[in-house]
Every structure is written in C-alpha cells, then in structure tokens.
N, CA, C and O atoms as CSV, one atom per row, in Angstrom:
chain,resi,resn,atom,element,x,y,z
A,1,UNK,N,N,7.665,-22.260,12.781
A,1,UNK,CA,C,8.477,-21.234,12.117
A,1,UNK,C,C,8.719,-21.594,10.656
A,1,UNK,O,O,9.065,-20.706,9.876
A,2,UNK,N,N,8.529,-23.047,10.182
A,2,UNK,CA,C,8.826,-23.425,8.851
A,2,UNK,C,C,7.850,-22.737,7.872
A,2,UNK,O,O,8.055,-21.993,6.912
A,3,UNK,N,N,6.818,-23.185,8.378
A,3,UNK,CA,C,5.312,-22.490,7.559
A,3,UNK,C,C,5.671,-21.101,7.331
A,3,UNK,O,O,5.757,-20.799,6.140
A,4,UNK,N,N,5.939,-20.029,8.311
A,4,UNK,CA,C,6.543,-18.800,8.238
A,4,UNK,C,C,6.940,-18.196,7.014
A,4,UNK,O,O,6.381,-17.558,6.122
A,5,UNK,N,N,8.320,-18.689,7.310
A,5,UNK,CA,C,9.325,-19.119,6.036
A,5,UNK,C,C,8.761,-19.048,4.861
A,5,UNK,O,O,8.525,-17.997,4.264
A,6,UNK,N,N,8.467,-20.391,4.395
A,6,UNK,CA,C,7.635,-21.092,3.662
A,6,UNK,C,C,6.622,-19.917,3.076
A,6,UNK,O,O,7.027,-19.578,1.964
A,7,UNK,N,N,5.548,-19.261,3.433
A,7,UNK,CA,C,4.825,-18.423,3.230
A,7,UNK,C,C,5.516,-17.169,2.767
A,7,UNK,O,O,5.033,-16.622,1.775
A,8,UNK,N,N,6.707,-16.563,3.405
A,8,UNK,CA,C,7.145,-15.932,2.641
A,8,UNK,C,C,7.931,-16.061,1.868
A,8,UNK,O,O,7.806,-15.268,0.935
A,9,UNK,N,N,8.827,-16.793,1.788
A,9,UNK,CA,C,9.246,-16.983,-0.224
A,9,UNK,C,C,8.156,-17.198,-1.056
A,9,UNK,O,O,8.197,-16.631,-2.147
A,10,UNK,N,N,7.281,-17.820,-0.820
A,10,UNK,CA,C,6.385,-17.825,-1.566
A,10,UNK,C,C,5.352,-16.677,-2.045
A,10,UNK,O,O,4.647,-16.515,-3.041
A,11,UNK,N,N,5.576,-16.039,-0.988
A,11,UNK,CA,C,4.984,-14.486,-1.371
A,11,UNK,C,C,5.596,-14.000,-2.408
A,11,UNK,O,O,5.037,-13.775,-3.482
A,12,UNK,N,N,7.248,-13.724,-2.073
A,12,UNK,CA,C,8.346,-13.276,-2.582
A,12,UNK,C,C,8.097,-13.458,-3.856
A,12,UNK,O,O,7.590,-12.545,-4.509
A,13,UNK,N,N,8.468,-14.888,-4.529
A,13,UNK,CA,C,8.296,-15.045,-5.522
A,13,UNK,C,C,6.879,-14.816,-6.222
A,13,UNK,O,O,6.901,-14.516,-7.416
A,14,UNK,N,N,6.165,-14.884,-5.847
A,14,UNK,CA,C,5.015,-14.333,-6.480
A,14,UNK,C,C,4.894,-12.750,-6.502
A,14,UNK,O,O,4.130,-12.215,-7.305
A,15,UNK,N,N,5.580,-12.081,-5.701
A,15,UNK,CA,C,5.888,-10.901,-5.936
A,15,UNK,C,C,6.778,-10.398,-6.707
A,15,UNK,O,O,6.713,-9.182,-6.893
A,16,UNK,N,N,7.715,-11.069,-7.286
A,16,UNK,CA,C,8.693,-10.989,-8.407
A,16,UNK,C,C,8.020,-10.952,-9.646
A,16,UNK,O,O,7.892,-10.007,-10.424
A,17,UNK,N,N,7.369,-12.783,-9.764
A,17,UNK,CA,C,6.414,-12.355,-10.867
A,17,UNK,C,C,5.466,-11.626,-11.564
A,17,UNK,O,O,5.199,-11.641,-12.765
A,18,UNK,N,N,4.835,-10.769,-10.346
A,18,UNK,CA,C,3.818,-9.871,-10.545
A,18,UNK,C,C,4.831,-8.432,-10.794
A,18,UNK,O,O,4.204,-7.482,-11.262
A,19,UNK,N,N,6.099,-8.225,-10.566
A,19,UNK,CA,C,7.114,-7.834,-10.365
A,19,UNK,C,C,7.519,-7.449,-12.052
A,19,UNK,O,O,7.384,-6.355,-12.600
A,20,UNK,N,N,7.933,-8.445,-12.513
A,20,UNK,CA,C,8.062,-9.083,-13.579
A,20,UNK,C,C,7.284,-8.351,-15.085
A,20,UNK,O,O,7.643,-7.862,-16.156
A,21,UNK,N,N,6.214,-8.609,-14.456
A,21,UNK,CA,C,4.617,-8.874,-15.491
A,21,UNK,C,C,4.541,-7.592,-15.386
A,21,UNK,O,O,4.087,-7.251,-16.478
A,22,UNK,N,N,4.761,-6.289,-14.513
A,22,UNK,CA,C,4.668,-5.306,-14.369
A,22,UNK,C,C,5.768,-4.323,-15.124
A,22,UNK,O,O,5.461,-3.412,-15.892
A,23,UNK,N,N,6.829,-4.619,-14.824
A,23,UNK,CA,C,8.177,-4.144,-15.573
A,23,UNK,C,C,8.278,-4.189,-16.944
A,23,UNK,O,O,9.002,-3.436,-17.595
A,24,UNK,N,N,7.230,-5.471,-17.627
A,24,UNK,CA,C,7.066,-5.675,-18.492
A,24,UNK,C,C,6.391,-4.352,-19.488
A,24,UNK,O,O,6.585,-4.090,-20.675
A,25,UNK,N,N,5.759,-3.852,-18.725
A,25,UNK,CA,C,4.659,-2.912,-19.658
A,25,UNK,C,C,5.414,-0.996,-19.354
A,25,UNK,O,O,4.894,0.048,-19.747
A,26,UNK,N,N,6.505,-1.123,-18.692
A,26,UNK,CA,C,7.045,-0.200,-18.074
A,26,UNK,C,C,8.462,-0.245,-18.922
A,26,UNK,O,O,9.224,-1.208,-18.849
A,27,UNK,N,N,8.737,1.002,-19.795
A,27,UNK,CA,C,9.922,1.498,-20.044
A,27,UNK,C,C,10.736,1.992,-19.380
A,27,UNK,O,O,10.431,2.709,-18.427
A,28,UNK,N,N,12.276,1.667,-19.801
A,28,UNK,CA,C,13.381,2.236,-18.441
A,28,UNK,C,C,13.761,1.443,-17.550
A,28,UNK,O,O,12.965,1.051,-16.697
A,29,UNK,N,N,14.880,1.101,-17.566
A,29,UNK,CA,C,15.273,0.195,-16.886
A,29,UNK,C,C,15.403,0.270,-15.390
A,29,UNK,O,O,15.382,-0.667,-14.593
A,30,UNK,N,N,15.569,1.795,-15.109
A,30,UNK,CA,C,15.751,2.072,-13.670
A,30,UNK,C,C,14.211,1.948,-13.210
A,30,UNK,O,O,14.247,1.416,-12.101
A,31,UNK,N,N,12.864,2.206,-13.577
A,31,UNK,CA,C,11.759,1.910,-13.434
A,31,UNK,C,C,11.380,0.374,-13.222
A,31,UNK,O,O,10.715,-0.199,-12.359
A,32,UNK,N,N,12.113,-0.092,-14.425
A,32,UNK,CA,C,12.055,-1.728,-14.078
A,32,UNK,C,C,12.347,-2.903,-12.907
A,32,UNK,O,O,11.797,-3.890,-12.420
A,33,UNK,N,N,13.716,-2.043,-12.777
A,33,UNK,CA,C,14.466,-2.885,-11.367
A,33,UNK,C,C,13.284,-2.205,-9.745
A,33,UNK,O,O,13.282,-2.666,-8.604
A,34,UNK,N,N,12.634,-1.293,-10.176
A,34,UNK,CA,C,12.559,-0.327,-8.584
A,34,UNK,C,C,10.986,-1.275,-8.637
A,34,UNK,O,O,10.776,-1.863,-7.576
A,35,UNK,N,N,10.000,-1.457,-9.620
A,35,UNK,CA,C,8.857,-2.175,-9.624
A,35,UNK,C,C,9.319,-3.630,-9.239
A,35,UNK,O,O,9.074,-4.076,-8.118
A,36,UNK,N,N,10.042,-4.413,-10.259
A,36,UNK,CA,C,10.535,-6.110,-9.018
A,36,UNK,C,C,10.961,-5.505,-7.823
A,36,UNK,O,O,10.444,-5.996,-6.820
A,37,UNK,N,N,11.762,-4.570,-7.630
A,37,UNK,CA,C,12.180,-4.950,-6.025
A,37,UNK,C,C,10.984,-4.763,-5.259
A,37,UNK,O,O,10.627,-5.715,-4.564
A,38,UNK,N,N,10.074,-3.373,-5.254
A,38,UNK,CA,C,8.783,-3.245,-4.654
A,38,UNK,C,C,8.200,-4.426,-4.271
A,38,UNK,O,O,8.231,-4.919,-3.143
A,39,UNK,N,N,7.468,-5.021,-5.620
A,39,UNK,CA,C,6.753,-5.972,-5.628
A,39,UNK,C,C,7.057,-7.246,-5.093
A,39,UNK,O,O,6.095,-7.949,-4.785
A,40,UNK,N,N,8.433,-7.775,-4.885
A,40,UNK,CA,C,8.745,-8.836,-4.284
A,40,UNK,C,C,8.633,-8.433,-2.738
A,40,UNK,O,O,8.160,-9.233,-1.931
A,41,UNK,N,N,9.130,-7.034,-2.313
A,41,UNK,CA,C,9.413,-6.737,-0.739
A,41,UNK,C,C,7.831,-6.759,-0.169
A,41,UNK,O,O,7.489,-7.289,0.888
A,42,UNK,N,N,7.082,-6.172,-0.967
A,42,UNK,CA,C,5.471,-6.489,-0.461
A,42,UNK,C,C,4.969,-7.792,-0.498
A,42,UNK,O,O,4.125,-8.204,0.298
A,43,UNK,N,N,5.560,-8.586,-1.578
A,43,UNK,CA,C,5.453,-10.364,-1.506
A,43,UNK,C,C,5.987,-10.815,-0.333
A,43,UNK,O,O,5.431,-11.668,0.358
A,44,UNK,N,N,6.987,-10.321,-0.074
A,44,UNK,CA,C,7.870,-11.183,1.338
A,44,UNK,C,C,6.670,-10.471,2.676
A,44,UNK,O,O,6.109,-11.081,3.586
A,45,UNK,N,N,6.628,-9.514,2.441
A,45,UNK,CA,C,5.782,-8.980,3.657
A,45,UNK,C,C,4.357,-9.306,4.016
A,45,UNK,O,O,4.051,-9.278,5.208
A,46,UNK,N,N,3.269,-9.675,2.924
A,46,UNK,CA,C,2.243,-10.102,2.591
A,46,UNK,C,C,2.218,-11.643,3.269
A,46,UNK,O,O,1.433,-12.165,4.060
A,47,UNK,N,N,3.840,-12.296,2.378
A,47,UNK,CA,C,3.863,-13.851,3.150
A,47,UNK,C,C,3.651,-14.317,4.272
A,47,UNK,O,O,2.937,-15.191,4.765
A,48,UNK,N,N,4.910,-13.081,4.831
A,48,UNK,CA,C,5.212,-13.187,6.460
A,48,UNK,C,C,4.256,-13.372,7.021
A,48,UNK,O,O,4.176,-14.414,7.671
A,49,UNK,N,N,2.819,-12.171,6.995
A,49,UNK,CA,C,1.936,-11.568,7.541
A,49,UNK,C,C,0.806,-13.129,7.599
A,49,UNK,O,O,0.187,-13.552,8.576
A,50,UNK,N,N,0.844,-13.539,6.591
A,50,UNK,CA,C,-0.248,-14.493,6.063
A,50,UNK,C,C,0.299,-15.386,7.093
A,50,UNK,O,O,-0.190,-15.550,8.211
A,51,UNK,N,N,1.605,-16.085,6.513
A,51,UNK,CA,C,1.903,-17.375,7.544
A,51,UNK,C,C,2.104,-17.204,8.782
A,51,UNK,O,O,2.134,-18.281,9.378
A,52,UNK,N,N,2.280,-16.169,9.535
A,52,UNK,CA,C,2.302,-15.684,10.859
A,52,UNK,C,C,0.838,-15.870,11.583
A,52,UNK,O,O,0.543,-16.481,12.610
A,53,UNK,N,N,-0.173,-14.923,10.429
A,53,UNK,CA,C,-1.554,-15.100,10.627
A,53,UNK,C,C,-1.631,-17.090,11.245
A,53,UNK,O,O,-1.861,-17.470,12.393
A,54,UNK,N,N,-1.346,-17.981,9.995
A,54,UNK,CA,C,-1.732,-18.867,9.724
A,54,UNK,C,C,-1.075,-19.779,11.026
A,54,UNK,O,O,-1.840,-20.487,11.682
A,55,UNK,N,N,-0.186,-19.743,11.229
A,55,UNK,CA,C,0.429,-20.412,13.127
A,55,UNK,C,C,-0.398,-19.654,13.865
A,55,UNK,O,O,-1.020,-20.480,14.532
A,56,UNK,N,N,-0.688,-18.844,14.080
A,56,UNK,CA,C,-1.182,-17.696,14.984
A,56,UNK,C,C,-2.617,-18.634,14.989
A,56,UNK,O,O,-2.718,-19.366,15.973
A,57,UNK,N,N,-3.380,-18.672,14.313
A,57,UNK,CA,C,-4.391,-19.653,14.642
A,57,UNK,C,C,-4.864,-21.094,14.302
A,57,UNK,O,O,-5.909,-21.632,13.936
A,58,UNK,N,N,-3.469,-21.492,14.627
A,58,UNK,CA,C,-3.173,-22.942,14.711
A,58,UNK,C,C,-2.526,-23.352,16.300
A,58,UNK,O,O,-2.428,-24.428,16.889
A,59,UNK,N,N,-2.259,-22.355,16.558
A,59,UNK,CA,C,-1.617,-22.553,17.718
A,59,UNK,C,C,-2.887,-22.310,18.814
A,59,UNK,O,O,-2.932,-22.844,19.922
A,60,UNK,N,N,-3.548,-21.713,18.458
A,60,UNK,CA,C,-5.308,-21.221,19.533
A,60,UNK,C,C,-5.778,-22.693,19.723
A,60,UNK,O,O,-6.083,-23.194,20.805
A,61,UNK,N,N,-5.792,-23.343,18.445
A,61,UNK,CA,C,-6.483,-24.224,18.544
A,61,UNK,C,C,-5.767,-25.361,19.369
A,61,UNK,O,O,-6.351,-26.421,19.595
C-alpha cells in the first residue's frame, strides 16, 4: 500500500507542475486555479492507477 501512496503524490505533484506550467500561459485567475486543480486530480489519479498497476504485478509474481 506504501508504493500506492507513494505513486500518487508523486503523480500529484507532477500534476501541479504541469498544472503550474500551464496556468502559466493562461490569463485569469479563475482559469488558473481550475487548470492546477485539474491537472494535479489527474496526477493523483494517473499515480494511483500506475502504482496499483505496479503491486498488481508484483504480487502475480
């Protein structure tokens, strides 16, 4: 379950940054906040998915 975890903050935050980097080129602040939140909630979800994947066939073996 650590790896889990682990995989998704790490999504997260890489979804902030891309989050971030995006908001950047985007006027409006209400545009700004709604692109980080997106982009981090698809980071956390992407993570999950990955490190779930990643026990999921660790555990086969």
């Amino acid at each position: 379950m650590g790896k889990v975890f682990l995989f998704a903050l790490l999504g997260g935050v890489m979804g902030a940054v891309l989050g971030i980097v995006a908001a950047l080129f985007v006027s409006g602040n209400n545009f700004r906040v709604m692109f980080l939140m997106t982009f981090t909630e698809i980071g956390v979800i992407v993570g999950l998915l990955g490190g779930a994947k990643i026990e999921d066939t660790k555990s086969v073996n």
